[in-house]
PDB file of N, CA, C and O in Angstrom, chain B, residues numbered from 101:
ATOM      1  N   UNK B 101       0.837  -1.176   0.000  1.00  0.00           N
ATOM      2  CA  UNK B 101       0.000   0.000   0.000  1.00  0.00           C
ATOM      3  C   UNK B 101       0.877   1.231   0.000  1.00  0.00           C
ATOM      4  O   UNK B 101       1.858   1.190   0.742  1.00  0.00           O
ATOM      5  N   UNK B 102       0.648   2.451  -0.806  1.00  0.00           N
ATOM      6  CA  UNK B 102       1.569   3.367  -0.858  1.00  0.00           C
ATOM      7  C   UNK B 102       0.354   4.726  -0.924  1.00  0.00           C
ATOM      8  O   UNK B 102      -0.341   4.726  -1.940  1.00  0.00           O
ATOM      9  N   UNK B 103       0.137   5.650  -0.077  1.00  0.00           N
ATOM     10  CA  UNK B 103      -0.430   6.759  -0.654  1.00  0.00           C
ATOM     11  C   UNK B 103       0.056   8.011  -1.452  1.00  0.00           C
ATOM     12  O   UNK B 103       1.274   8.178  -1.513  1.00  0.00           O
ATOM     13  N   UNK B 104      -0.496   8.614  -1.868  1.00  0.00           N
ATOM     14  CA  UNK B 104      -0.587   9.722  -3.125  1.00  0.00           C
ATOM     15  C   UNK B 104       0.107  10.775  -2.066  1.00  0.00           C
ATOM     16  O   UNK B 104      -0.586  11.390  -1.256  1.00  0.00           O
ATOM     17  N   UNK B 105       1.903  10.968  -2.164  1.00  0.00           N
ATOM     18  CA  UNK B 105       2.855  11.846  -1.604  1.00  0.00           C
ATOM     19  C   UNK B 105       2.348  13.431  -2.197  1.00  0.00           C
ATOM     20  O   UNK B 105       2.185  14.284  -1.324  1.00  0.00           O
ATOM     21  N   UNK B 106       2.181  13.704  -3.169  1.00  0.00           N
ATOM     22  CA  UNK B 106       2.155  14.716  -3.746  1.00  0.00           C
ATOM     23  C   UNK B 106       0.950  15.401  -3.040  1.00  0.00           C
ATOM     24  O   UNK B 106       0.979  16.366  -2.278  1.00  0.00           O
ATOM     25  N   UNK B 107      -0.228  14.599  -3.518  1.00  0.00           N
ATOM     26  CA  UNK B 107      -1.533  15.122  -2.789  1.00  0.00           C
ATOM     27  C   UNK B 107      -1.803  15.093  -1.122  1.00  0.00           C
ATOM     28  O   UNK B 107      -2.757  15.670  -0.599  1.00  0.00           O
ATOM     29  N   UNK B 108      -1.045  14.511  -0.571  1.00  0.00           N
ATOM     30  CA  UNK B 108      -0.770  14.783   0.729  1.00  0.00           C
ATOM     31  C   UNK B 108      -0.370  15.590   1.581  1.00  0.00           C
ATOM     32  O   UNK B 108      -0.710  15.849   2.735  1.00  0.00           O
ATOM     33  N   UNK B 109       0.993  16.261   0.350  1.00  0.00           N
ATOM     34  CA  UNK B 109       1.774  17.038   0.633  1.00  0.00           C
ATOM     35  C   UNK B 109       0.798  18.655   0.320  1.00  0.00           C
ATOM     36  O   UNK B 109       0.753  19.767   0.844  1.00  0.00           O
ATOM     37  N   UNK B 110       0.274  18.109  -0.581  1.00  0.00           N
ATOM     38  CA  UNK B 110      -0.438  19.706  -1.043  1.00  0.00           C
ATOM     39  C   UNK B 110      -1.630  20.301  -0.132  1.00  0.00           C
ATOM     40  O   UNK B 110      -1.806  21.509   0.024  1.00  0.00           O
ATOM     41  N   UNK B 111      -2.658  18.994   0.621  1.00  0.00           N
ATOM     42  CA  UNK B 111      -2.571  19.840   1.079  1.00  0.00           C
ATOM     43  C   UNK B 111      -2.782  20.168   2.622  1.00  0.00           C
ATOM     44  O   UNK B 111      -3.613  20.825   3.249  1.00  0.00           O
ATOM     45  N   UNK B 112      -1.376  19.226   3.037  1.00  0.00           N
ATOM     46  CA  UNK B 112      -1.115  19.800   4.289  1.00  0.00           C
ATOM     47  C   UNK B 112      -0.948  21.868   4.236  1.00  0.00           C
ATOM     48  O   UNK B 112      -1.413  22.814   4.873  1.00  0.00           O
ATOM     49  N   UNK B 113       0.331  21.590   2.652  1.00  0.00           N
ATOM     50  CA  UNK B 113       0.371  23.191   2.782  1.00  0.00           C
ATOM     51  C   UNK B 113      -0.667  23.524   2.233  1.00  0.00           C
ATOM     52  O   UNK B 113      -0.966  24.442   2.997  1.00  0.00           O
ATOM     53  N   UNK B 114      -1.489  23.502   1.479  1.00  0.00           N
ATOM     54  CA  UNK B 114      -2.739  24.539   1.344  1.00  0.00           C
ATOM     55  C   UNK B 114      -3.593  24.701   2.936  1.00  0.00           C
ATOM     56  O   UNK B 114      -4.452  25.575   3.057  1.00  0.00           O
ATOM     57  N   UNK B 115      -3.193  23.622   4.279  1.00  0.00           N
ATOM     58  CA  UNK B 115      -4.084  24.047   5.477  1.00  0.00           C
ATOM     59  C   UNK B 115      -3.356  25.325   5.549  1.00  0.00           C
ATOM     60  O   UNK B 115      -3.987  26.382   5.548  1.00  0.00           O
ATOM     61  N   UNK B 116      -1.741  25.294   5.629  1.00  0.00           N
ATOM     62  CA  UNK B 116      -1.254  25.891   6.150  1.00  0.00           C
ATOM     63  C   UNK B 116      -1.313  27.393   5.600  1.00  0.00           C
ATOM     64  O   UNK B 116      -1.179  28.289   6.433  1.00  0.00           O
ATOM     65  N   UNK B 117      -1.499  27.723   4.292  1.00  0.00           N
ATOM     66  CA  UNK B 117      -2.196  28.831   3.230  1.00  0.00           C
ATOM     67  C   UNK B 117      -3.110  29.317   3.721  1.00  0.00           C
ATOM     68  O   UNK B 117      -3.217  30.475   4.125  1.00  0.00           O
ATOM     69  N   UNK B 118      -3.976  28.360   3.738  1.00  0.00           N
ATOM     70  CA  UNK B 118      -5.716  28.877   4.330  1.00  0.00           C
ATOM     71  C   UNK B 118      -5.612  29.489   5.779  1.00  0.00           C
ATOM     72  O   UNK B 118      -6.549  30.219   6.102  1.00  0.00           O
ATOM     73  N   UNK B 119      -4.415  29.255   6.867  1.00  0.00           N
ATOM     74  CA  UNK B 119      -3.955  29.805   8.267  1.00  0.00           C
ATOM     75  C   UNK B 119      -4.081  31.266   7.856  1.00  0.00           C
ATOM     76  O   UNK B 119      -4.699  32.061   8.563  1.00  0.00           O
ATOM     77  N   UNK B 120      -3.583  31.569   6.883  1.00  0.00           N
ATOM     78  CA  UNK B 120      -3.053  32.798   6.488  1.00  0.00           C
ATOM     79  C   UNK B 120      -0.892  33.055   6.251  1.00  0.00           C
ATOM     80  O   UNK B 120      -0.288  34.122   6.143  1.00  0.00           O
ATOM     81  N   UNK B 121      -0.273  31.514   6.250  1.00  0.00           N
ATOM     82  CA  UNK B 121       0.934  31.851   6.680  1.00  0.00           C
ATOM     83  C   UNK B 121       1.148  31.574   4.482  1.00  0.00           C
ATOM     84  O   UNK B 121       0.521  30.918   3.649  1.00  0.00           O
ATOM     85  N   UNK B 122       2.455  32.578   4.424  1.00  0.00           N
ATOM     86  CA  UNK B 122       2.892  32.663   3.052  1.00  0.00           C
ATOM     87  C   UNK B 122       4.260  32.485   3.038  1.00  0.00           C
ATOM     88  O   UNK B 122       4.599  31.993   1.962  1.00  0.00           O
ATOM     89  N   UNK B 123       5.166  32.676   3.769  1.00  0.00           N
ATOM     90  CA  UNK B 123       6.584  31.858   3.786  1.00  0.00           C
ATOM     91  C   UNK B 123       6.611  30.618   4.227  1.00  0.00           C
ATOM     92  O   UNK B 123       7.091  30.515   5.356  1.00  0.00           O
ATOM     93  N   UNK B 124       6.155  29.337   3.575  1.00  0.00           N
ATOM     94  CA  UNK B 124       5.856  28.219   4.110  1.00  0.00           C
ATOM     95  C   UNK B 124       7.511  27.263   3.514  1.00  0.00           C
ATOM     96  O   UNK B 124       7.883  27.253   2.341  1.00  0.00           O
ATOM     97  N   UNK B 125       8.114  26.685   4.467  1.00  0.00           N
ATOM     98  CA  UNK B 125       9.191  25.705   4.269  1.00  0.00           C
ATOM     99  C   UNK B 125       9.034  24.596   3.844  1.00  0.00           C
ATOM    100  O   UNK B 125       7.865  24.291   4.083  1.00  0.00           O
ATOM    101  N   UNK B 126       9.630  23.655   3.252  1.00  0.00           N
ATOM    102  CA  UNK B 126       9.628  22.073   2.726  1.00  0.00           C
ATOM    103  C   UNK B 126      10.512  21.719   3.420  1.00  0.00           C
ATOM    104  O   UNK B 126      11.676  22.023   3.158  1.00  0.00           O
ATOM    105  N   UNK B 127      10.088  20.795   4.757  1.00  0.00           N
ATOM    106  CA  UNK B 127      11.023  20.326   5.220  1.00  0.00           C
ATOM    107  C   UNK B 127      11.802  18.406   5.277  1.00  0.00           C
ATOM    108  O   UNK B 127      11.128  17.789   6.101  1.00  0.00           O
ATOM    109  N   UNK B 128      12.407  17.900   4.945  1.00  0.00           N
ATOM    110  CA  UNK B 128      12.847  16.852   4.224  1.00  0.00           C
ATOM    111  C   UNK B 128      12.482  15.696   3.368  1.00  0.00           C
ATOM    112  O   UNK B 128      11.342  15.864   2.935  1.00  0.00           O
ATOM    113  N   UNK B 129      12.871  14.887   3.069  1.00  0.00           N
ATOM    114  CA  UNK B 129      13.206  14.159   2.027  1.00  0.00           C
ATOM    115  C   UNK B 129      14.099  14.831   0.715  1.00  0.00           C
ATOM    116  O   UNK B 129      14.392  16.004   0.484  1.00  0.00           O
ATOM    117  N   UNK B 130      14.312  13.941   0.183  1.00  0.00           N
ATOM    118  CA  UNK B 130      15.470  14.249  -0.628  1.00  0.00           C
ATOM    119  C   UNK B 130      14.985  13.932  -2.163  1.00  0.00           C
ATOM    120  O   UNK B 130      14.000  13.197  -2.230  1.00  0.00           O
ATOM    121  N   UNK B 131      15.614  14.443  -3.564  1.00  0.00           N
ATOM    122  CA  UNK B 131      15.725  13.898  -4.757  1.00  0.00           C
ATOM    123  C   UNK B 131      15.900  12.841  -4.978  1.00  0.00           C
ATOM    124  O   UNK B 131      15.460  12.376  -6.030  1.00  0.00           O
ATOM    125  N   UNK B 132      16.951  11.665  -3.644  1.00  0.00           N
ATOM    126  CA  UNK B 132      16.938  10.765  -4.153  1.00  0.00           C
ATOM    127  C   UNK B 132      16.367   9.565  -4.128  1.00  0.00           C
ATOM    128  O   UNK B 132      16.922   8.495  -4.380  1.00  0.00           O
ATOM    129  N   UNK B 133      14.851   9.806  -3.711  1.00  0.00           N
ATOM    130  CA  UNK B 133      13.450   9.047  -3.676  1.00  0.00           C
ATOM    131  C   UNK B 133      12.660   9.741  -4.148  1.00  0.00           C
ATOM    132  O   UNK B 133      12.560  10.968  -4.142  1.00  0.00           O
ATOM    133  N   UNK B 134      11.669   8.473  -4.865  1.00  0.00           N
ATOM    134  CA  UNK B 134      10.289   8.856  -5.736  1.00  0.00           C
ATOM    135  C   UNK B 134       9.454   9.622  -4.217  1.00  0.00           C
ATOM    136  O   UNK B 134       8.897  10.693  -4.459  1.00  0.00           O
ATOM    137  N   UNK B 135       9.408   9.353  -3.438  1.00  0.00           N
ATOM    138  CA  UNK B 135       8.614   9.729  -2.129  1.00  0.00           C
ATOM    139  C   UNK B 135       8.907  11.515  -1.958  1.00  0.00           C
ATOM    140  O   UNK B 135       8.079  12.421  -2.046  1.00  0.00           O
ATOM    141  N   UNK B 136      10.288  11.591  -1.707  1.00  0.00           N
ATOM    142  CA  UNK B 136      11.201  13.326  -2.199  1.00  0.00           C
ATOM    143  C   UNK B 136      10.547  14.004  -2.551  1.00  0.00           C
ATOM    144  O   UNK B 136       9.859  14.882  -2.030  1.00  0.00           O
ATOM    145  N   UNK B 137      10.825  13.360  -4.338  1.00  0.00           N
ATOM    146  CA  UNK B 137      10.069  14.217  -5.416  1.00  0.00           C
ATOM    147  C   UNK B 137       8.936  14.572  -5.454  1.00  0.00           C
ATOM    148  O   UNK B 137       8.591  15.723  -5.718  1.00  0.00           O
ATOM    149  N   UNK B 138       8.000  13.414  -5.134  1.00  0.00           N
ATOM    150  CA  UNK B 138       6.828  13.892  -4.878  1.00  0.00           C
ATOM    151  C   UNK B 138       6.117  14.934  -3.932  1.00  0.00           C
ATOM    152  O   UNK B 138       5.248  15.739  -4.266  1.00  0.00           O
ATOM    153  N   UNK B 139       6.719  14.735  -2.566  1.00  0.00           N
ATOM    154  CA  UNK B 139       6.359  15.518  -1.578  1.00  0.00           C
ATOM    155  C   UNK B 139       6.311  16.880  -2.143  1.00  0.00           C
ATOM    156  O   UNK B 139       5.289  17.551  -2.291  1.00  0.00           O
ATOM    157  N   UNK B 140       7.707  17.273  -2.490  1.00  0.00           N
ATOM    158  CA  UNK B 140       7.785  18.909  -3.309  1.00  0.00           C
ATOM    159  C   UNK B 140       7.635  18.825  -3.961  1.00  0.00           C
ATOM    160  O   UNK B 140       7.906  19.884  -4.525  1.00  0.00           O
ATOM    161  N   UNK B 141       7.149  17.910  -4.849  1.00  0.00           N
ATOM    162  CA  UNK B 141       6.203  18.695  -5.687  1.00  0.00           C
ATOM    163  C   UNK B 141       4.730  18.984  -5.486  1.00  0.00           C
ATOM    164  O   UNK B 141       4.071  19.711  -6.231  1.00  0.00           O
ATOM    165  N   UNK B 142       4.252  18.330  -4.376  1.00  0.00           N
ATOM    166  CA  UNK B 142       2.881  18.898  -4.057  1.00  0.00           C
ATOM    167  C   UNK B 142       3.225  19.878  -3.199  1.00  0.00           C
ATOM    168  O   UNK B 142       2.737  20.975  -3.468  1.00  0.00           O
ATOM    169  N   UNK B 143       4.007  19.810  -2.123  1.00  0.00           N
ATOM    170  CA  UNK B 143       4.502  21.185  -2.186  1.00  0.00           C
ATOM    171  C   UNK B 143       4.397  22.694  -2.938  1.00  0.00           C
ATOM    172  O   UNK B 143       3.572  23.555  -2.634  1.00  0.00           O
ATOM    173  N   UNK B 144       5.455  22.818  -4.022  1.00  0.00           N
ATOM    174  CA  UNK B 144       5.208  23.702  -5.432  1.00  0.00           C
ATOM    175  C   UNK B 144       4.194  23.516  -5.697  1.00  0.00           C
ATOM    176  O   UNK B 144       3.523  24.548  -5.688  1.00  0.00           O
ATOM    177  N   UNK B 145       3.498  22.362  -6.042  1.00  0.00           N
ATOM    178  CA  UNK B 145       1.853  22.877  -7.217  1.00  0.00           C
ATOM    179  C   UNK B 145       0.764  23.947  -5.942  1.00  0.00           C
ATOM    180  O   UNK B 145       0.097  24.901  -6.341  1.00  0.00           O
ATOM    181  N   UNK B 146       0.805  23.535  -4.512  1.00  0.00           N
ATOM    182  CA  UNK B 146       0.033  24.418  -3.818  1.00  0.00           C
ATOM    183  C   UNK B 146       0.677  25.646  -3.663  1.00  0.00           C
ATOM    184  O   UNK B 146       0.112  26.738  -3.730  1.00  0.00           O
ATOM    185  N   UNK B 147       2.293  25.389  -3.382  1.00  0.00           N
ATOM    186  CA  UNK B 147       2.405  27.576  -3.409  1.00  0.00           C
ATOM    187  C   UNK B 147       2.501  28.035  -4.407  1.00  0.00           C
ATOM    188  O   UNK B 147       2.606  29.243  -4.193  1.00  0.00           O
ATOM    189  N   UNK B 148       2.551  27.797  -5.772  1.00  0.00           N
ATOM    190  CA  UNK B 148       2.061  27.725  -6.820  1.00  0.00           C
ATOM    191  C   UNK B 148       0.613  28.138  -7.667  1.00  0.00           C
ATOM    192  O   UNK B 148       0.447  28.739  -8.728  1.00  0.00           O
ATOM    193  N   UNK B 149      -0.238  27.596  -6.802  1.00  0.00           N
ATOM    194  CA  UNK B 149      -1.360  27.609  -7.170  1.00  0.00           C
ATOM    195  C   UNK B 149      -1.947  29.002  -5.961  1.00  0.00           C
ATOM    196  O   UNK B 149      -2.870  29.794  -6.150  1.00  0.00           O
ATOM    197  N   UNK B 150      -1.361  28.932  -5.192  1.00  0.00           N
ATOM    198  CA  UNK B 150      -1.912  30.446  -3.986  1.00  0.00           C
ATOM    199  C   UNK B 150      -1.186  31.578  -4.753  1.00  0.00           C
ATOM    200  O   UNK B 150      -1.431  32.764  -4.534  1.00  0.00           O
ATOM    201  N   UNK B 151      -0.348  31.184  -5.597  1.00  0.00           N
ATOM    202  CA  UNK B 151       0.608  32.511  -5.920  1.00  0.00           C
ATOM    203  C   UNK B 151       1.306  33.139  -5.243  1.00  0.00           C
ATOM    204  O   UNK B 151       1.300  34.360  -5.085  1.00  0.00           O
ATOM    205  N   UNK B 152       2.294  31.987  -4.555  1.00  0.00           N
ATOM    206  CA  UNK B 152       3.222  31.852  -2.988  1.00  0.00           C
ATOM    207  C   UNK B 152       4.462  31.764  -3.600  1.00  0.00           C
ATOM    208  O   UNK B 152       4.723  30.764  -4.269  1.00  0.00           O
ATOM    209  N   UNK B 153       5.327  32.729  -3.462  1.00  0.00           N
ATOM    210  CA  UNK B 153       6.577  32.619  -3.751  1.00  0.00           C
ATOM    211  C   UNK B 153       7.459  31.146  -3.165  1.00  0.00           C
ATOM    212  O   UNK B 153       7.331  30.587  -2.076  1.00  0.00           O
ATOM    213  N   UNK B 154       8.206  30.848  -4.114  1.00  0.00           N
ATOM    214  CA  UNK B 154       9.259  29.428  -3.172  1.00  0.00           C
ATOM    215  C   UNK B 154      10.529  29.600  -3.413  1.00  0.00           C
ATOM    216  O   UNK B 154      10.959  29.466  -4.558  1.00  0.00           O
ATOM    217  N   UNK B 155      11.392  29.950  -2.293  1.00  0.00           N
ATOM    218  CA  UNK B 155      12.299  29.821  -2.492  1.00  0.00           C
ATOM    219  C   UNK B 155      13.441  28.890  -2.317  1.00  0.00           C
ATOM    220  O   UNK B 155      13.460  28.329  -1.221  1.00  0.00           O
ATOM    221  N   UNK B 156      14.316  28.621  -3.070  1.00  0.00           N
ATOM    222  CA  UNK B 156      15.429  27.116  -2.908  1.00  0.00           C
ATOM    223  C   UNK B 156      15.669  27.247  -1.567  1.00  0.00           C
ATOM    224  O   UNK B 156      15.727  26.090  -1.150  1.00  0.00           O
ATOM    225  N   UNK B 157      15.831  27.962  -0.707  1.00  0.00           N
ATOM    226  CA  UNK B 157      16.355  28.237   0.416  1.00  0.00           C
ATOM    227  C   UNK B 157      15.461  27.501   1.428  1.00  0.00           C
ATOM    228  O   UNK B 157      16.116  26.854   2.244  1.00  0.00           O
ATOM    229  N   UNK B 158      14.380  27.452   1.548  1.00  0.00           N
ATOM    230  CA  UNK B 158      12.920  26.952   1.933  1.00  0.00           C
ATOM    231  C   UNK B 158      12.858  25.829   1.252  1.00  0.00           C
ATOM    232  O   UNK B 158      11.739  25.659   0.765  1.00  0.00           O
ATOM    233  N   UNK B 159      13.603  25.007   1.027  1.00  0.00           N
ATOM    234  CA  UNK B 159      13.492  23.683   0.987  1.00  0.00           C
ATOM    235  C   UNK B 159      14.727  22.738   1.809  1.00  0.00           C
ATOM    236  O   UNK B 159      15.726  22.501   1.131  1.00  0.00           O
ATOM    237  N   UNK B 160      14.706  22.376   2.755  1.00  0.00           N
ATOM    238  CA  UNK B 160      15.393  22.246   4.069  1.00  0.00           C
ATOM    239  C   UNK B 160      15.537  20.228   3.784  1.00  0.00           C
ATOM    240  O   UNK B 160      14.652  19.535   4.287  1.00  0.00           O
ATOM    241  N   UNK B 161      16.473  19.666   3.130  1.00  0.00           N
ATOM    242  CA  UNK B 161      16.114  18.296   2.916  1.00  0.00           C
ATOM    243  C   UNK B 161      17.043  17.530   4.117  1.00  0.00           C
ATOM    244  O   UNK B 161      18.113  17.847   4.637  1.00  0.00           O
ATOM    245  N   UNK B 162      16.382  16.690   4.258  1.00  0.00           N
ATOM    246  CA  UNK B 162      17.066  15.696   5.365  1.00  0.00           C
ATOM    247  C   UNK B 162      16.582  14.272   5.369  1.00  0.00           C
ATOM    248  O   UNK B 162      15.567  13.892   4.787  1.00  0.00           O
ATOM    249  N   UNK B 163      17.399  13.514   6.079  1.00  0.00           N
ATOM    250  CA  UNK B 163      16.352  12.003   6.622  1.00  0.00           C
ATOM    251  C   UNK B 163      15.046  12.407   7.468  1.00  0.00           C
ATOM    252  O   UNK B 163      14.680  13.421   8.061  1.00  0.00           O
ATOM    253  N   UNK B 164      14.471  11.007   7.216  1.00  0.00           N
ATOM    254  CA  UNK B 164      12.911  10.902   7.277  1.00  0.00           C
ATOM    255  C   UNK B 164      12.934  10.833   9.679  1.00  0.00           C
ATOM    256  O   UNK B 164      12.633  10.051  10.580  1.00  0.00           O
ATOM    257  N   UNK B 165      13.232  11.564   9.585  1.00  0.00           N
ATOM    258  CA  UNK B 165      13.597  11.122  11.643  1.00  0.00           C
ATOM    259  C   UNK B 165      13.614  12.849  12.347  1.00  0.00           C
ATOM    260  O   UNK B 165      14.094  13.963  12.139  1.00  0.00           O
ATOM    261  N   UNK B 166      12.665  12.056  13.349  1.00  0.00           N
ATOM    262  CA  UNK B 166      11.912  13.154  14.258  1.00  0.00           C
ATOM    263  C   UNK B 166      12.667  14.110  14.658  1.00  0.00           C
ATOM    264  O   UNK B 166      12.170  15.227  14.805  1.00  0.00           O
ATOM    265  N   UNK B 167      14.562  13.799  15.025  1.00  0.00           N
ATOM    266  CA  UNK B 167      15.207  14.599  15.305  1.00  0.00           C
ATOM    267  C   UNK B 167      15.867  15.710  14.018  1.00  0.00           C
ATOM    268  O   UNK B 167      16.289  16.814  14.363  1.00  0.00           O
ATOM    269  N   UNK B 168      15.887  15.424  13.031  1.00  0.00           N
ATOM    270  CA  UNK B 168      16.684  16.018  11.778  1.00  0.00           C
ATOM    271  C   UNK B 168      15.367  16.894  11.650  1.00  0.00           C
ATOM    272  O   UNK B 168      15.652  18.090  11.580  1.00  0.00           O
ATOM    273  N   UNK B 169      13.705  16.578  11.589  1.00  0.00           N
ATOM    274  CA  UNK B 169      12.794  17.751  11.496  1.00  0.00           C
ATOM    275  C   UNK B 169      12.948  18.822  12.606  1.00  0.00           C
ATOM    276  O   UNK B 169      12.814  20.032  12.425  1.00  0.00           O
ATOM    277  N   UNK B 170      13.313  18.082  14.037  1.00  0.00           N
ATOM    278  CA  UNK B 170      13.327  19.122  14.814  1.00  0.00           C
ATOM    279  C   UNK B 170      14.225  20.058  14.689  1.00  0.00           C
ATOM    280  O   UNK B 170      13.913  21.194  15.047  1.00  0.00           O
ATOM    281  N   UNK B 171      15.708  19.773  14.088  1.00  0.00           N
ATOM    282  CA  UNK B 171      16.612  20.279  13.830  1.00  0.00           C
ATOM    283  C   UNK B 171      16.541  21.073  12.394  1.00  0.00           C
ATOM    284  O   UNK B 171      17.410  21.820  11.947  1.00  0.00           O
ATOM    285  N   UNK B 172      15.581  20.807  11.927  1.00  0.00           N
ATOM    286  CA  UNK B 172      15.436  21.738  10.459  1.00  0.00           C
ATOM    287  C   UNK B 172      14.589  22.744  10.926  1.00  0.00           C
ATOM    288  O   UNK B 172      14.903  23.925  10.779  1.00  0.00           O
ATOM    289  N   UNK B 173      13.612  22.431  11.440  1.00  0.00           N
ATOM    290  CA  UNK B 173      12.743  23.877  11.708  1.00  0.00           C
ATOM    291  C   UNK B 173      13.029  24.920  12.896  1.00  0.00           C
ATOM    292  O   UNK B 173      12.276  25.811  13.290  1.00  0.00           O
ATOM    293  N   UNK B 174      14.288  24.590  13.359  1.00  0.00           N
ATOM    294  CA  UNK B 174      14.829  25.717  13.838  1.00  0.00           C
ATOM    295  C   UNK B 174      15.595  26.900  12.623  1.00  0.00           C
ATOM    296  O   UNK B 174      15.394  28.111  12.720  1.00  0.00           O
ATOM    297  N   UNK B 175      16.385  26.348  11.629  1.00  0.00           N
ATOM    298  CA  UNK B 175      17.015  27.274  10.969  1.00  0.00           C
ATOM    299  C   UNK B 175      16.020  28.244  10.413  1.00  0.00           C
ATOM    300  O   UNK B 175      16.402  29.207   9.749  1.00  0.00           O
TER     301      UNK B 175
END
């Protein structure tokens, strides 16, 4: 069983859009999984589709582990 990364991803951030927040981060996985790619890219198609700037900088990649997120969303 595998669910739909992209659409998952989109729209956690479209909740986070609808908050009212517009500097929204991508925080890990990597290019070098189909799982990665997908995530950001549902990612991009929702700030994308709000007409949300993205910047490379705001994409924060790491392993999939509770401590490397905690450690990304500090920077």
């Amino acid at each position: 069983f595998r669910g739909d990364d992209a659409y998952g991803t989109g729209l956690a951030t479209n909740h986070l859009i609808s908050l009212g927040h517009k500097r929204i981060a991508m925080i890990g996985g990597t290019d070098q999984t189909s799982t990665g790619r997908d995530r950001y890219q549902g990612y991009l198609n929702a700030m994308e589709a709000a007409g949300l700037e993205v910047r490379p900088s705001w994409r924060i990649p790491g392993p999939r582990t509770k401590q490397a997120g905690f450690e990304a969303a500090g920077q």
